[in-house]
C-alpha positions in Angstrom: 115.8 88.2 80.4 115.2 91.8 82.1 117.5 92.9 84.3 116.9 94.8 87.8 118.4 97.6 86.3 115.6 97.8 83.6 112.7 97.5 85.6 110.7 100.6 86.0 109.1 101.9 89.1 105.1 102.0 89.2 103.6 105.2 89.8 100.6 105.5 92.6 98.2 105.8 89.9 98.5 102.9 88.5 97.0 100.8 91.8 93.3 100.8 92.0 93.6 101.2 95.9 94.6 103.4 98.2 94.7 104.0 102.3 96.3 106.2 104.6 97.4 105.4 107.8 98.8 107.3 110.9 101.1 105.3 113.2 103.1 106.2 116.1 106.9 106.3 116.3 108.3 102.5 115.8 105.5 100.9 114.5 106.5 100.8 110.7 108.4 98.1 110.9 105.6 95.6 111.8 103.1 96.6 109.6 106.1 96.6 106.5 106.6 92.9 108.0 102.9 91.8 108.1 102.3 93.7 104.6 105.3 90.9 102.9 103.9 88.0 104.7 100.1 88.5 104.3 99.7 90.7 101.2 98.9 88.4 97.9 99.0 91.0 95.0 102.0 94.3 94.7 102.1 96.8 96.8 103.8 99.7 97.9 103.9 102.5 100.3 105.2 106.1 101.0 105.8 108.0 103.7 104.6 111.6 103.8 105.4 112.9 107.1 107.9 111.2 109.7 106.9 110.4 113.2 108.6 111.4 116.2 107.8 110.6 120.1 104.9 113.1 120.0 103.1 112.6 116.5 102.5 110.3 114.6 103.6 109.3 111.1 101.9 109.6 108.0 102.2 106.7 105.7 100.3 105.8 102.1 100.1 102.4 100.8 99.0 101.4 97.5 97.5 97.7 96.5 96.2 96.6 93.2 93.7 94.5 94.9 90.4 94.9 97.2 91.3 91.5 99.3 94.8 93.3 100.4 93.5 97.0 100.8 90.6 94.9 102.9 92.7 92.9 105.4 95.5 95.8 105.2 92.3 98.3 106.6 91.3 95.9 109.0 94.4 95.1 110.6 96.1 98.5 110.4 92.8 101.2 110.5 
């Protein structure tokens, strides 16, 4: 049995999809929220520049399917 300790991070490279997303201030939580419920395959995501009350955030999310990266875009585009 592995344990949690030996379980190596994926790198973005190795998902086959990609799309970035610009939110506003507070919305992270509820896309992070639909993204666990809705999503069938991993995923992940990264933040590359934090929002604030007068920008918006810039966030990265990685799937290793085209069904999530799909209904992901069309939700969250």
């Amino acid at each position: 049995m592995i344990s949690t300790l030996e379980i190596q991070a994926r790198s973005q490279d190795s998902f086959d999809y990609v799309r970035e997303i610009h939110k506003p201030h507070g919305e992270l939580d509820a896309i992070l929220d639909w993204c666990k419920v809705e999503l069938v395959s991993e995923w992940r995501w990264q933040l590359v520049d934090v929002s604030s009350n007068t920008r918006p955030g810039r966030y990265i999310f990685y799937f290793d399917n085209d069904r999530d990266c799909v209904a992901f875009t069309i939700k969250w585009s």
